[in-house]
C-alpha positions, 0 to 999 in steps of 0.5 A: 331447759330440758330437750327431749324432743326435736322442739325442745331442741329448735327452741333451745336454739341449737343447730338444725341440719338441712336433711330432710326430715330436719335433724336438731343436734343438742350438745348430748342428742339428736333429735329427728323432726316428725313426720318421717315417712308415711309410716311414721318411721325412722326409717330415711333420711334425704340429705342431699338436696336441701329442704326448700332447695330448688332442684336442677336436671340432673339432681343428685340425691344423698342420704341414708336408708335402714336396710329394710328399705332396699331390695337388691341394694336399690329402692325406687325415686321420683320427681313429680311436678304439683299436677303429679306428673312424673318429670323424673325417675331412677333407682337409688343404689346403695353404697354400703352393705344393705343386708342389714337393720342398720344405716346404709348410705345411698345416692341416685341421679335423676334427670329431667325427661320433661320439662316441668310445667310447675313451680313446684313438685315433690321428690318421693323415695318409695320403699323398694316392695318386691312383694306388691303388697300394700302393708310393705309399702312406705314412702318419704315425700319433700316438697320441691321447687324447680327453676 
């Protein structure tokens, strides 16, 4: 069977890493579930927490982001419970040189400031707009479960 796509891969039976969004490694690529972002972009990737994970306070987050999705090395994040209620927010701080089209590392820490009143929420990384212009703004969006 040929794999050329992220379906290909998961129907061939090859191993999906649990990031989000999903990642299928083939024995020669890895290929990246759709959609990714708002924009449909590859420009995000959210490793840690789990996809279908339930999320703790505090909750540590992980993952990588192309350069353009900072700005002064953070991008905002946020915790919302189903009702859009914001239960958390922090900035994720870049772990490596930002200026740059390629992958940077991030982390962020959120702690709860309220107690979430629903089951489930959504974890959002908003892509860092210091311009405030609607055409700047992107965002990657996991659906979460709380204890």
């Amino acid at each position: 069977m040929t794999v050329n796509t992220f379906e290909d891969c998961v129907k061939a039976g090859f191993p999906i890493l649990l990031s989000y969004p999903r990642v299928c490694d083939s024995e020669t690529a890895s290929f990246i579930e759709k959609p990714l972002t708002r924009s449909g972009q590859d420009l995000i990737r959210l490793m840690s927490p789990h996809l279908g994970g339930i999320v703790p306070s505090p909750l540590t987050i992980g993952g990588e982001a192309r350069g353009n999705w900072f700005f002064e090395a953070s991008f905002p994040v946020e915790i919302l419970d189903s009702n859009g209620k914001q239960i958390a927010i922090a900035p994720a701080q870049a772990q490596g040189d930002w200026m740059t089209e390629n992958f940077v590392p991030f982390r962020a820490t959120l702690v709860f400031k309220t107690v979430p009143t629903t089951a489930t929420g959504t974890l959002v990384l908003h892509k860092d707009n210091p311009s405030g212009l609607p055409e700047h703004d992107d965002e990657l969006v996991m659906p979460i479960r709380f204890k």
